[in-house]
C-alpha positions as CSV (number, residue, x, y, z in Angstrom):
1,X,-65.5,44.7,169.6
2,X,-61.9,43.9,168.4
3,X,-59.0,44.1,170.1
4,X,-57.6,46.1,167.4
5,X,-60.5,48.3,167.6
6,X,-60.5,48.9,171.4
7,X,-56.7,50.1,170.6
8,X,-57.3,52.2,168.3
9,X,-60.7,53.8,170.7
10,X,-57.9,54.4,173.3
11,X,-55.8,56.3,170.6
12,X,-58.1,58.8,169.7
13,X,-59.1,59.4,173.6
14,X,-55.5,59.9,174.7
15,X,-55.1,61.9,171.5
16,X,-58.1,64.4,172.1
17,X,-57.3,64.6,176.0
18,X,-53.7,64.7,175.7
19,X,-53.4,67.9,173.4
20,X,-55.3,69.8,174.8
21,X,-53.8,69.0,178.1
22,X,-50.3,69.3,177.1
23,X,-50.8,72.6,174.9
24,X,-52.4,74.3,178.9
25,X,-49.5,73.0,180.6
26,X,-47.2,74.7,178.4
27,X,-49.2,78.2,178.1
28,X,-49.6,77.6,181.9
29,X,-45.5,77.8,182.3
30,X,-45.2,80.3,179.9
31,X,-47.5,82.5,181.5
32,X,-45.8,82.5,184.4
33,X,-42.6,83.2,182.7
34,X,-44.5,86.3,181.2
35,X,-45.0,87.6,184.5
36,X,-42.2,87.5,186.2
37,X,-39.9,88.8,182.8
38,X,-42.5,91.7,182.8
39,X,-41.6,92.1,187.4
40,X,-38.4,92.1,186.3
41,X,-38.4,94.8,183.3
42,X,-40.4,96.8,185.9
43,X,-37.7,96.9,187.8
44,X,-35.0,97.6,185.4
45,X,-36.6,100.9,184.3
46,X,-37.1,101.9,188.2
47,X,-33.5,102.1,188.7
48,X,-33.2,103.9,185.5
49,X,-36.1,106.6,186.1
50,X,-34.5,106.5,189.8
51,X,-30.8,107.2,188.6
52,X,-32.1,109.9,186.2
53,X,-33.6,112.0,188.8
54,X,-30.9,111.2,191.0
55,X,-28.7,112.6,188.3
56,X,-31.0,116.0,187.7
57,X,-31.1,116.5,191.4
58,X,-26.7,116.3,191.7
59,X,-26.6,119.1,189.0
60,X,-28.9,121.6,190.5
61,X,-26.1,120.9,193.6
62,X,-23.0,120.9,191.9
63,X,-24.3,124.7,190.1
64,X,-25.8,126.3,193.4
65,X,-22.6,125.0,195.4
66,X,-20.2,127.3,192.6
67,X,-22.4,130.4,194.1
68,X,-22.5,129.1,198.0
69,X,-19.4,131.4,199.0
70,X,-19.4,133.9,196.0
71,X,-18.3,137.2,198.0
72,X,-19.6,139.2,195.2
73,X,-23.1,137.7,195.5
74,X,-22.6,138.3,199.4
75,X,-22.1,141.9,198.8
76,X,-24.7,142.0,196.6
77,X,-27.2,140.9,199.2
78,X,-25.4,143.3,201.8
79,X,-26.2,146.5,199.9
80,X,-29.5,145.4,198.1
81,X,-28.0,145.4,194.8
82,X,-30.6,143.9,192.8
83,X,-29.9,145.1,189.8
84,X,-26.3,142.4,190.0
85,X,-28.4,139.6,191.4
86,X,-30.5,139.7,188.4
87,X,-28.3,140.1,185.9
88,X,-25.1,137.9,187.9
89,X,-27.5,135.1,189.2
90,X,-31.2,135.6,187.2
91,X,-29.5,135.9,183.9
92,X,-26.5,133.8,184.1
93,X,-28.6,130.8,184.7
94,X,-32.0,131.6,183.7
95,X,-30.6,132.2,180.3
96,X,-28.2,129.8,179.9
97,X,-29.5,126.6,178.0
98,X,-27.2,124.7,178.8
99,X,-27.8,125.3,182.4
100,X,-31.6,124.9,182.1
101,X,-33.2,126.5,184.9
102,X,-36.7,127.6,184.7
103,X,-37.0,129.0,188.3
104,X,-35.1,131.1,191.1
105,X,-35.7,132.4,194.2
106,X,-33.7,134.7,196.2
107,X,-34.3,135.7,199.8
108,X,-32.4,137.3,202.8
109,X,-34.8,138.4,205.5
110,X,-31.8,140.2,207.1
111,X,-31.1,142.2,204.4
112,X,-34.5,142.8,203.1
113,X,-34.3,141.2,199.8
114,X,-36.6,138.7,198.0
115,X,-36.6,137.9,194.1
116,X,-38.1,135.6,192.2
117,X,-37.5,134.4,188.8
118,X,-38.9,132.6,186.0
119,X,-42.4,131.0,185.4
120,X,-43.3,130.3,189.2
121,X,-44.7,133.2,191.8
122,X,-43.0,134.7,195.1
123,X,-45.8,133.3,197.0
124,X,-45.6,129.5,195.8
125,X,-41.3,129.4,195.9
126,X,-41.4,131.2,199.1
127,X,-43.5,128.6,200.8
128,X,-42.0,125.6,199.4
129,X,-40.4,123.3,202.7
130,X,-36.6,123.3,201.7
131,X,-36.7,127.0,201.6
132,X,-37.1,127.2,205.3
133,X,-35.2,124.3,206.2
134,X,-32.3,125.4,204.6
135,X,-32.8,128.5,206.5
136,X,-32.8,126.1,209.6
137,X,-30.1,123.9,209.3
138,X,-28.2,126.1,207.2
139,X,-27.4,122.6,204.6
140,X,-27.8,122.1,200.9
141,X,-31.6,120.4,200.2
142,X,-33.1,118.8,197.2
143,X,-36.6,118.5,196.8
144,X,-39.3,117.4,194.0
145,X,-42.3,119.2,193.6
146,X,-45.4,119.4,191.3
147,X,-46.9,122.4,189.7
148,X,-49.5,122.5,187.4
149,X,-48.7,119.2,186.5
150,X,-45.2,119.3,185.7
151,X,-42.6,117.9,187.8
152,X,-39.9,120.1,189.1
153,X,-36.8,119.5,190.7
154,X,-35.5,122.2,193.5
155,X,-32.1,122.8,195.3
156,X,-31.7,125.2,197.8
157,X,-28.7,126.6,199.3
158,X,-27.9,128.9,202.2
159,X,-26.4,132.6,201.6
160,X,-23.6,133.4,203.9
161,X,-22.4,137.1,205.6
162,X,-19.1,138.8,205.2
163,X,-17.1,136.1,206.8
164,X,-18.4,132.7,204.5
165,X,-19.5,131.6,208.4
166,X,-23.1,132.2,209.3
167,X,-25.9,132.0,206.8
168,X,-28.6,135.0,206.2
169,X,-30.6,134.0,203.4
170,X,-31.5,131.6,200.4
171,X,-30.7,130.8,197.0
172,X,-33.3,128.5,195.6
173,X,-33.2,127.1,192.2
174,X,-35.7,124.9,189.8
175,X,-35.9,122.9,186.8
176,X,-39.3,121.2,184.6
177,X,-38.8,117.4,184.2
178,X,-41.7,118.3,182.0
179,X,-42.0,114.9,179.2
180,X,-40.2,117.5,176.4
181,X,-37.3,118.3,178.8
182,X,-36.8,114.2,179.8
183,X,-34.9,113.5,176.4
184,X,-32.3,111.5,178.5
185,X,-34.3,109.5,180.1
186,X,-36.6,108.2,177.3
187,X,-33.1,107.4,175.5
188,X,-32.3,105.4,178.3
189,X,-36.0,103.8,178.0
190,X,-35.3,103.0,174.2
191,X,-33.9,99.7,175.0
192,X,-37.4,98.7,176.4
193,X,-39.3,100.0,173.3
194,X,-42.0,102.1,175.1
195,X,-44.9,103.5,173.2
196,X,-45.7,106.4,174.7
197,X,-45.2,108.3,178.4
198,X,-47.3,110.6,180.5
199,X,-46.3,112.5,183.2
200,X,-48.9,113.9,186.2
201,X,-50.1,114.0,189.6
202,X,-52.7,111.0,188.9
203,X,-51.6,108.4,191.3
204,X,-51.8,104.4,190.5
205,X,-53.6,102.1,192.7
206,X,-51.3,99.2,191.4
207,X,-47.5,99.5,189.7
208,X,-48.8,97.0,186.4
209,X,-52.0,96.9,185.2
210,X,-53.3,95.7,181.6
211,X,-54.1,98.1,179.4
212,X,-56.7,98.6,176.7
213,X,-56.8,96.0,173.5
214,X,-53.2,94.2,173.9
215,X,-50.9,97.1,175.9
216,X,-49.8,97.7,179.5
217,X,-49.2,100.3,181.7
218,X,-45.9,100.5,184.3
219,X,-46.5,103.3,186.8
220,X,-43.7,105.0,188.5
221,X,-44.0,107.2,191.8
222,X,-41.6,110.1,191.8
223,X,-41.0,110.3,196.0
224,X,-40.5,113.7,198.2
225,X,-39.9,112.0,201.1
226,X,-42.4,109.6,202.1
227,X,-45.1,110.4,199.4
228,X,-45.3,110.6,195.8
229,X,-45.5,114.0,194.1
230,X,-45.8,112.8,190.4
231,X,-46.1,109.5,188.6
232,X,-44.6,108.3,185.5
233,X,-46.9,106.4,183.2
234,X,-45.0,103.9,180.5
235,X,-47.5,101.9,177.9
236,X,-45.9,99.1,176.5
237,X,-47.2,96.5,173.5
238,X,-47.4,93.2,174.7
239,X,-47.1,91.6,171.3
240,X,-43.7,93.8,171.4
241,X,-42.4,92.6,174.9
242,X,-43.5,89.1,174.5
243,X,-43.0,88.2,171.2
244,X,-39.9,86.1,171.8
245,X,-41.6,84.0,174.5
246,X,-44.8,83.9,172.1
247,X,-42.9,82.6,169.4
248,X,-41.1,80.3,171.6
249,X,-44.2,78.8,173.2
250,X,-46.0,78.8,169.9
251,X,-42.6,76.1,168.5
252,X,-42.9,74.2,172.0
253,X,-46.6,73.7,171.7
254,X,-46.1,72.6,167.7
255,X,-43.1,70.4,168.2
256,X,-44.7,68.9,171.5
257,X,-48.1,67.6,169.5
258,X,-46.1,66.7,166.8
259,X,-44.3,64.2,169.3
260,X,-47.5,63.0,171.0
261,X,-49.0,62.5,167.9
262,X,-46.0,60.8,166.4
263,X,-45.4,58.9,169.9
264,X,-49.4,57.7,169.9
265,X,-49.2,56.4,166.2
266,X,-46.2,54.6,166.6
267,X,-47.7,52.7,169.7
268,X,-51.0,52.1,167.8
269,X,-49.5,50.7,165.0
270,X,-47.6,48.3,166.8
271,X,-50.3,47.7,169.0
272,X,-53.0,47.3,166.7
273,X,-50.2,44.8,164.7
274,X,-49.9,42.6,168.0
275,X,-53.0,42.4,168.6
276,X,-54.5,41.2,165.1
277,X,-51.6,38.7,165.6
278,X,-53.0,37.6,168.9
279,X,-56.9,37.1,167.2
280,X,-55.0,35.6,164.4
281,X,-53.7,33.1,166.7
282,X,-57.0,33.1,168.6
283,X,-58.8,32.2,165.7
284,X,-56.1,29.0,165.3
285,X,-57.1,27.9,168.5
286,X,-60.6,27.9,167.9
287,X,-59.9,26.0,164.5
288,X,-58.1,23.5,166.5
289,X,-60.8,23.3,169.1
290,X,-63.3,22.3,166.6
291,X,-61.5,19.8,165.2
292,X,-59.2,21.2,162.8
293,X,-55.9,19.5,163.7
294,X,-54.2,20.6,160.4
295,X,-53.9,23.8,161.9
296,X,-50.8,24.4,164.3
297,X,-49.7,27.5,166.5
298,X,-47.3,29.0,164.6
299,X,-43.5,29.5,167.1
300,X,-43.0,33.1,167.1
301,X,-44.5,34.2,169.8
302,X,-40.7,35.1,171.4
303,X,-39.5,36.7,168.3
304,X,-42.7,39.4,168.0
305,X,-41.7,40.3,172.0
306,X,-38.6,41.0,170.7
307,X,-39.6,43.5,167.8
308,X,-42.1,45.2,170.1
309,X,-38.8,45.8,172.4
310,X,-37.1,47.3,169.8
311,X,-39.9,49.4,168.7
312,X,-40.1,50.7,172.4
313,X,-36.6,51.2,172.4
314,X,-37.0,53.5,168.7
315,X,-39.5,55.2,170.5
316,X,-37.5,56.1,173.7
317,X,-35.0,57.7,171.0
318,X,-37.9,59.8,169.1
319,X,-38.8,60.8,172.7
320,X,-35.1,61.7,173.4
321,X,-34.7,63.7,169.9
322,X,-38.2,66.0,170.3
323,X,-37.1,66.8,174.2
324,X,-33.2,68.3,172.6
325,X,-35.1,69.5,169.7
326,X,-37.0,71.1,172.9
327,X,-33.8,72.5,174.8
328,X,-32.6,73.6,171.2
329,X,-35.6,75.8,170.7
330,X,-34.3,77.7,174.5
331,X,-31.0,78.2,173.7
332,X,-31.5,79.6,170.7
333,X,-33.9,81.9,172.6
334,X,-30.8,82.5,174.8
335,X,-28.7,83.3,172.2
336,X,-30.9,85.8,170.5
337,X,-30.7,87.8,173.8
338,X,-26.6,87.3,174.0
339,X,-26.9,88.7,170.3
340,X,-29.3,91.4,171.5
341,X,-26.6,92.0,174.1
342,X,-23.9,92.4,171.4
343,X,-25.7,95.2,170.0
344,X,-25.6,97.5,172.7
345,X,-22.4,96.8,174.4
346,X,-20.3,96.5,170.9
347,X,-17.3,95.4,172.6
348,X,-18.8,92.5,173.4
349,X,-19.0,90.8,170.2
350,X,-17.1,87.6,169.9
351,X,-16.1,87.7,173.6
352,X,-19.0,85.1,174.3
353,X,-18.1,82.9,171.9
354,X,-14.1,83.1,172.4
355,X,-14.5,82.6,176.8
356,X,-17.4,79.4,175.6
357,X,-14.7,77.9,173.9
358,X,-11.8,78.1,176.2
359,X,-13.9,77.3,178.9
360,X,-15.2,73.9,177.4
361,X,-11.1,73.1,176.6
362,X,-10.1,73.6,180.2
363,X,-13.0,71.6,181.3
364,X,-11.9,68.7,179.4
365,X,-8.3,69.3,180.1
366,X,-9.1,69.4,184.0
367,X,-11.6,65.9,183.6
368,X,-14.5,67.7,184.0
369,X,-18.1,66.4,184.2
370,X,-20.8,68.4,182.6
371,X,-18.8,70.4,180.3
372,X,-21.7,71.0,178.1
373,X,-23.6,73.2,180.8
374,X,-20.0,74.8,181.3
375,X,-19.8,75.6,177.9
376,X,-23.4,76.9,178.0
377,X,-23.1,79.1,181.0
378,X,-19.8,80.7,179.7
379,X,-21.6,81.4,176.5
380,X,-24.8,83.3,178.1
381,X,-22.4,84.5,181.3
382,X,-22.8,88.2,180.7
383,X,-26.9,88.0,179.6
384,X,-27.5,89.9,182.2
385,X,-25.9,93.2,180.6
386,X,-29.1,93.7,178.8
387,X,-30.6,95.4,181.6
388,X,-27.9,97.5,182.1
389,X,-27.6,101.4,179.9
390,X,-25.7,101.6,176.7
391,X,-23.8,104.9,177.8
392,X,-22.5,103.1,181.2
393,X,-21.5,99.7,179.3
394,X,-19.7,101.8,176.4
395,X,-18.5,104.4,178.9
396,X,-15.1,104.9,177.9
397,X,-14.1,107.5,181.4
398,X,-14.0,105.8,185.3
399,X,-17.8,104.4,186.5
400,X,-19.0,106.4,189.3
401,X,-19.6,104.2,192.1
402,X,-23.6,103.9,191.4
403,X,-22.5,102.7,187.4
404,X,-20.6,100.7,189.1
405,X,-22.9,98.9,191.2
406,X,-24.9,98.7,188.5
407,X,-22.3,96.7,186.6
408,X,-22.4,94.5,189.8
409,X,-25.8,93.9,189.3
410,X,-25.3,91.6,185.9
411,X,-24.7,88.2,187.4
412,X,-27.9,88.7,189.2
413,X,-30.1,90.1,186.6
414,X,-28.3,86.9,184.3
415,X,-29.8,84.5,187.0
416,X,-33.1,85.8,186.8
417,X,-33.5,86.0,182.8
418,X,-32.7,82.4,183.1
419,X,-34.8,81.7,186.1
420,X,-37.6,81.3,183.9
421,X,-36.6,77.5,182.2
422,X,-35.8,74.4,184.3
423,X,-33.4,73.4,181.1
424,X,-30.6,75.9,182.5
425,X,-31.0,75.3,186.5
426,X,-27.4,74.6,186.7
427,X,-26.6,77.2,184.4
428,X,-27.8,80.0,186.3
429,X,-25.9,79.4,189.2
430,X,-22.6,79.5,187.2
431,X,-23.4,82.6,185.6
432,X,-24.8,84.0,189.1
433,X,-20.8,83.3,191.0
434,X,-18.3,83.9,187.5
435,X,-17.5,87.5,189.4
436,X,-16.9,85.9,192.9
437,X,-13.3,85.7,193.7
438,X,-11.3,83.4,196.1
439,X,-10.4,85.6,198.4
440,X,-13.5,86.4,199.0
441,X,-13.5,90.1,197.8
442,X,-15.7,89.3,195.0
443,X,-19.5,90.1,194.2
444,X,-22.2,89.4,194.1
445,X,-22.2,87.9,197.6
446,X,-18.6,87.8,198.5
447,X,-18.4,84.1,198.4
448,X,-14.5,82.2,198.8
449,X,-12.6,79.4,198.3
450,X,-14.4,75.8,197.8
451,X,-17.9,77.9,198.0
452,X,-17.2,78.9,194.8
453,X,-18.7,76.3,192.4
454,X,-15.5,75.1,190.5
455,X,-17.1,75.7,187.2
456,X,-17.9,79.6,188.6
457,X,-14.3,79.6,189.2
458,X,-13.0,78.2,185.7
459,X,-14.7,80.9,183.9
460,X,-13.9,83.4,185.9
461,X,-10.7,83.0,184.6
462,X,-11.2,82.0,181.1
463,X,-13.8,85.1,181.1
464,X,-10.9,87.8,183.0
465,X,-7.8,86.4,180.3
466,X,-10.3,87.2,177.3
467,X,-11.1,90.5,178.5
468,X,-7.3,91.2,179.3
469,X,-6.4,90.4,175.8
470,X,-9.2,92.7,174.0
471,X,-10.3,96.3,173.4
472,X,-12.5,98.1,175.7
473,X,-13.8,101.4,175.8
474,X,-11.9,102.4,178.2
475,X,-8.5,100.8,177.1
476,X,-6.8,98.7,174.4
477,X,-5.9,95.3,174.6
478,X,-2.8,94.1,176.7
479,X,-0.4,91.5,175.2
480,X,-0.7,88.0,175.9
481,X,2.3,87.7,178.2
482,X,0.6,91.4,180.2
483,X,-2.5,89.6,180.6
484,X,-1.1,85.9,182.5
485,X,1.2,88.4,184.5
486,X,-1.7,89.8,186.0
487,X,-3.6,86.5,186.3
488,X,-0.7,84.7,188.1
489,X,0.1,87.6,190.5
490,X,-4.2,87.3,191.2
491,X,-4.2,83.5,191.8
492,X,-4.8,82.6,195.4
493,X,-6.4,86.3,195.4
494,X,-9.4,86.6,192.3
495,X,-8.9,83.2,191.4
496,X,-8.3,79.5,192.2
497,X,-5.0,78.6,192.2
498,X,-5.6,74.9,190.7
499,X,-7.6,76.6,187.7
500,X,-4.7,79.0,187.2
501,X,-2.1,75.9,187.1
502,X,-4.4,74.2,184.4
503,X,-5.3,77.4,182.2
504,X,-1.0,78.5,182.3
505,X,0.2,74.7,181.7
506,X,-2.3,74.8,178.2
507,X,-2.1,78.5,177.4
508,X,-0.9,77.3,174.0
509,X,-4.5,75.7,173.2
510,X,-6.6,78.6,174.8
511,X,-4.2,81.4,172.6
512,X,-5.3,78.7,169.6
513,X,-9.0,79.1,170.2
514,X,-8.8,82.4,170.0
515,X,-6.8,82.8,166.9
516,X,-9.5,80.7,165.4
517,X,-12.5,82.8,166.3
518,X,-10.4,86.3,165.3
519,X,-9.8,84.5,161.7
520,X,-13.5,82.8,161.3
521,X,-15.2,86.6,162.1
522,X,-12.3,88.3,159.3
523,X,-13.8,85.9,156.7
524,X,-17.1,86.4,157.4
């Protein structure tokens, strides 16, 4: 056999083994990547589901507490005036909508007076556990409960004698979280485009598990106490959740065979071409061996070394082009989630872009290496806002302190979304310490000083000046001059001193940039 035909026997090996190969290695890593985005959207609609009922149970409180020291309702239980608990406590909330309670019970064994309400018995209110632990510890409970497979939610509260001091009764109040009256939740859920939830007592042996045809199911314990009294049931559409990394591994795949293939050609062509040069020249030999003097050795041996070199060298730069055609194909897949972002937080839009481009400038103006992954990170640095509610990020009142914390939460959830590709392993951890600050007072760990990563600590700046100068929901934007007021009395404090020097020194160029984006976004 030929040498040119042993070269071109290797090819076709290496090309049947290789793609096949390749293409597992690939759906091998993206599989993984499937699993842990699907851990992590899991948990995202836990702490929803969790600050829902969380919510429910604090307005059951906040209406029992307005009736906790009502002196009329005092005297009412005093004289056994039932005809003003029913139509003072019974009717005012039973029949109030807005109020939307489907159950009450009210008891005080002193007085001799027990009432019940709505569409559960005497016998099944009256034995329910906070009833007689309020009556214990004379406190405020909440408890969840499940009858006839709807959830309830229950707050109980003590009744007090003539002098507001010592309890001698119960107020007890319920609400259905049946799946009709759960219309804020599911809004909530929106984002993660569920196709349908169930709500019952059937408990689930695991938290995710596959689903008929190509669906899943996320179970959800609803906890009284130590044990669940209801479950949650979410089916999803895997084609829906996983579409973007389908799509993604799908152009990976294509554009990775496409490079072998092109890679493998280009070395068997200029293979096969050497080698039918080197029988050529074999075949010279053997004409000279018998005899043939005529025939010479032609003196290009060092010049064909050459050319191969160079065609190596073309290679190395196909090779080069496919792998950023590669890291191209991920950030856009970035992007579209930044975009996706946009959409529910609305103030967002252009603020990306406009903290991307001053951060790259102030990288290059403080001699920075890797400004690229600077400009990268400051462009994806809020990704992780996606997993937070649209009615928190919009909000336009003060955040409680758990919205808050769940605003805290974004740098986190950012590193995690991006956990998922080696191409942004730098990236991540600029994004995860933007909200740190120098003193130390920052989140999410508190981190100071030279711990900071510098480029953490440039766009935190960058990243604060931008907000400073735009609309929120909760304010308009301050003037320019407001906004470096408040970020030279923070330096030393929020941020690093150095940064601050650089970003005030070049304000000019950074007020530029963003006069640029305004006037680019008007014309579009």
């Amino acid at each position: 056999m030929k040498l040119s035909h042993k070269f071109i026997a290797i090819f076709l090996v290496a090309f049947i083994v290789g793609i096949p190969l390749m293409a597992f290695t690939i759906f091998y890593n993206f599989e993984a990547t499937k699993d842990k985005y699907i851990e992590d959207m899991y948990t995202s609609i836990d702490t929803i589901i969790d600050n829902y009922f969380e919510h429910e149970a604090s307005e059951l409180k906040a209406i029992l507490k307005s009736y906790s020291t009502d002196t009329d309702l005092i005297h009412a239980l005093k004289s056994n005036d039932r005809i003003w608990i029913t139509r003072n406590i019974a009717n005012a909330l039973y029949d109030r909508a807005e109020i939307d309670v489907h159950s009450i019970y009210v008891s005080s064994p002193m007085d001799n007076i027990e009432m019940a309400f709505g569409n559960l018995s005497y016998a099944q209110l009256s034995e329910m556990a906070i009833v007689q632990q309020t009556l214990l510890d004379h406190k405020i409970h909440i408890e969840f409960q499940s009858f006839y497979d709807h959830l309830y939610v229950f707050a109980a509260m003590p009744a007090y004698d003539d002098l507001k001091l010592s309890p001698t009764g119960v107020v007890l109040i319920g609400r259905t979280l049946s799946i009709g009256k759960v219309t804020d939740l599911t809004e909530n859920l929106n984002v993660f485009a569920f196709e349908h939830l169930l709500m019952d007592d059937k408990a689930s042996e695991t938290l995710i598990e596959k689903g008929a045809e190509d669906t899943i199911w996320m179970h959800f314990p609803v906890p009284n106490k130590q044990f669940a009294v209801s479950w949650l049931h979410l089916k999803f559409s895997l084609t829906n959740i996983l579409a973007l990394f389908t799509g993604s591994m799908t152009t990976i795949i294509s554009i990775a065979c496409l490079t072998l293939f092109a890679i493998l050609s280009t070395v068997l062509f200029q293979t096969v071409k050497t080698s039918r040069m080197i029988e050529k020249n074999v075949g010279q030999i053997e004409s000279i061996a018998s005899g043939m003097y005529s025939d010479v050795l032609p003196e290009h041996g060092a010049i064909e070394i050459v050319k191969l070199s160079k065609s190596v060298n073309k290679l190395a730069n196909d090779l080069e082009r496919q792998h950023r055609m590669i890291e191209k194909s991920y950030f856009e897949t970035i992007q579209l989630l930044v975009k996706t972002m946009e959409v529910t937080d609305h103030y967002t839009k252009g603020h990306s872009d406009r903290v991307a481009q001053m951060a790259r400038s102030l990288g290059y103006i403080m001699q920075f290496d890797k400004v690229d992954q600077l400009y990268t990170a400051a462009l994806m640095h809020d990704i992780g806002k996606v997993s937070i509610p649209q009615h928190i990020l919009n909000k336009p009142g003060k955040l409680t302190e758990e919205e808050f914390e769940l605003i805290q939460n974004h740098p986190i959830a950012g590193h995690k979304i991006l956990e998922a590709s080696f191409v942004f392993e730098e990236v991540k951890e600029i994004i995860l310490h933007h909200h740190e600050k120098f003193d130390g007072t920052g989140y999410p760990y508190g981190l100071m000083e030279e711990a900071i990563p510098l480029r953490s600590r440039i766009l935190s700046v960058v990243d604060v000046f931008d907000a400073l100068t735009s609309d929120r929901a909760y304010r308009e934007a301050l003037s320019i001059d407001h906004a470096l007021q408040i970020i030279t009395r923070d330096s030393g404090k929020a941020f690093d001193p150095f940064v601050v020097q650089a970003f005030i020194d070049n304000i000019e160029d950074f007020i530029q940039h963003t006069a640029q984006y305004d006037s680019s976004e008007k014309a579009s």
